[in-house]
C-alpha positions in Angstrom: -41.2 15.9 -18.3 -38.3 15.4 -16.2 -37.1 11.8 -15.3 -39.3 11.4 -12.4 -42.1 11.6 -15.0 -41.1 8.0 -16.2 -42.1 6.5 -12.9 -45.8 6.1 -14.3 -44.1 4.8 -17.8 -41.7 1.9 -16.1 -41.8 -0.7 -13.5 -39.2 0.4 -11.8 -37.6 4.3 -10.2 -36.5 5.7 -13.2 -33.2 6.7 -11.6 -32.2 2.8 -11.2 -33.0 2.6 -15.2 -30.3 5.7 -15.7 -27.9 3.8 -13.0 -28.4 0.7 -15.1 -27.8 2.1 -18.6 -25.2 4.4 -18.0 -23.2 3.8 -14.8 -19.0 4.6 -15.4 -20.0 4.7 -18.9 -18.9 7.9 -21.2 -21.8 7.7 -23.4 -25.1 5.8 -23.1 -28.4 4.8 -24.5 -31.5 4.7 -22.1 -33.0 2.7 -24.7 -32.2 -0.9 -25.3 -33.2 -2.5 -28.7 -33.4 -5.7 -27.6 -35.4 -5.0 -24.1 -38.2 -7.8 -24.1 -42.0 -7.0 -22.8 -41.4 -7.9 -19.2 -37.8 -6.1 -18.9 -38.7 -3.5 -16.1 -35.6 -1.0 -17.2 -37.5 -1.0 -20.7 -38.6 2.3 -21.8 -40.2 2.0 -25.2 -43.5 2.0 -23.2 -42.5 5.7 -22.4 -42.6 6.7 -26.1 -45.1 9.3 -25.7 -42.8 11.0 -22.9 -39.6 10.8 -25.2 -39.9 13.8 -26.9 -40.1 15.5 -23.0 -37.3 13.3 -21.5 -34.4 15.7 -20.2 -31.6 14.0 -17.9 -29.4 15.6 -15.5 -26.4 12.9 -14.3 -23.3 14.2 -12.5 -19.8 12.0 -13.1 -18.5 11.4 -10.3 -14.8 10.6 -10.2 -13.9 6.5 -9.9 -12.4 5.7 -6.1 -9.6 3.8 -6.7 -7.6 2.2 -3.9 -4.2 0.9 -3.4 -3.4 -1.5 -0.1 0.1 -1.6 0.6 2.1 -4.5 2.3 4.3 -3.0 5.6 7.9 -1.7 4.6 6.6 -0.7 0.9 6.3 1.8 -1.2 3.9 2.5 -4.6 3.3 5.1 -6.6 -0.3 6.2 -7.0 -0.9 8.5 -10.6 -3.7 10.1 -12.5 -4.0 10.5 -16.6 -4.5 13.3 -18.8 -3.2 16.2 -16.5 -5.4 15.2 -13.6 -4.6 15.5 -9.8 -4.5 13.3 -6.9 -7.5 13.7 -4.6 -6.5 11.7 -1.4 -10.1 10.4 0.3 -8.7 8.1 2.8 -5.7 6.7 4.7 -5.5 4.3 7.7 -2.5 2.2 8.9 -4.0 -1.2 9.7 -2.7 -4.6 10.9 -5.2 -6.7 9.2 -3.5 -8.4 6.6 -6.2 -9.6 4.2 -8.4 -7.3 2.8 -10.3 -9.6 0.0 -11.2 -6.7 -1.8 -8.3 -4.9 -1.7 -5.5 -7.7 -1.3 -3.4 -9.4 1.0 0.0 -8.8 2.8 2.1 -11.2 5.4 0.9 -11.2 8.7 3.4 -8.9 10.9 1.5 -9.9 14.3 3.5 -12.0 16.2 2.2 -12.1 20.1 5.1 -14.0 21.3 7.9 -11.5 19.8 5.6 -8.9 21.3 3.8 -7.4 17.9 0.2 -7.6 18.8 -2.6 -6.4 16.7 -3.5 -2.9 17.7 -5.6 -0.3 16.8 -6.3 1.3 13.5 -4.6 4.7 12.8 -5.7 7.3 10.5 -2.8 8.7 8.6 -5.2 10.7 5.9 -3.7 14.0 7.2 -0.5 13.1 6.7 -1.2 11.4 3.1 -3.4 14.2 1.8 -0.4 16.5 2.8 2.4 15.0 0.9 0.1 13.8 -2.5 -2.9 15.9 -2.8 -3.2 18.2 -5.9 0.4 16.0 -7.7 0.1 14.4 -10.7 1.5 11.5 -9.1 2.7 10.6 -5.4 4.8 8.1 -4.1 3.9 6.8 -0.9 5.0 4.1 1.9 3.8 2.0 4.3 6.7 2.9 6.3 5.0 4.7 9.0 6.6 4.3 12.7 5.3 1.5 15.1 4.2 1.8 18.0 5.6 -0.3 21.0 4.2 -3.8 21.0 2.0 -3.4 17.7 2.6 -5.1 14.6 4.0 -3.2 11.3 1.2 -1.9 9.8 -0.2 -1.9 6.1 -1.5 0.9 4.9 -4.7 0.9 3.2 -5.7 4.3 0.6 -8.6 5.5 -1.0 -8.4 8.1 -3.8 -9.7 9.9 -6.7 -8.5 11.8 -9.5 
């Protein structure tokens, strides 16, 4: 029985019971002891497919991202001998990014810095930190006439 058999046993698609249970977790149990009758993650109704059960789950590596403020630099670093897997770079203006923080506004239409255009600077970021340990990296990039200084928003992995 693979874990599409459980779809008869449970409530609810069996891989949302796997996501539950185990998601960014190094070991897991698809069986909760305390689970109460109406629980639809429970399993124990599936104990006559337990003995059948086989799961196959794939880690994925955690996306981690780092926002840097205009004119600054950070240092971006994996553990245990990993490497640096740059998935995204863009130079924005925005300046408050709730989930990934906030930085002074450099848009100032009456000196002339106006909000402009993203620009996508992954090339240039997967260039300099991809496959390091660790990476330092700026929001230094050059402005363009009229624009504000931009932040520099980054999404990797390790």
């Amino acid at each position: 029985v693979s874990l599409a058999g459980l779809k008869f046993a449970t409530q609810s698609e069996p891989s949302q019971v796997v996501k539950l249970r185990c998601e960014e977790l190094q070991r897991c149990s698809l069986f909760s002891p305390t689970a109460s009758a109406d629980d639809p993650y429970d399993l124990g109704r599936c104990e006559q497919l337990l003995p059948h059960l086989s799961v196959r789950y794939t880690c994925q590596p955690a996306i981690r991202n780092r926002f840097l403020c205009a004119d600054t630099y950070s240092t971006i670093s994996c553990d245990n001998r990993q490497k640096l897997m740059v998935l995204d770079a863009v130079l924005t203006d925005k300046f408050n990014l709730f989930k990934y923080g906030r930085c002074p506004n450099t848009a100032n239409p009456s000196q002339g810095a106006s909000h402009c255009p993203e620009t996508n600077v992954f090339d240039d970021v997967k260039r300099q930190c991809d496959s390091r340990p660790s990476c330092t990296i700026g929001a230094l990039h050059s402005v363009r006439p009229g624009c504000a200084r931009p932040n520099l928003l980054l999404l990797y992995a390790c």
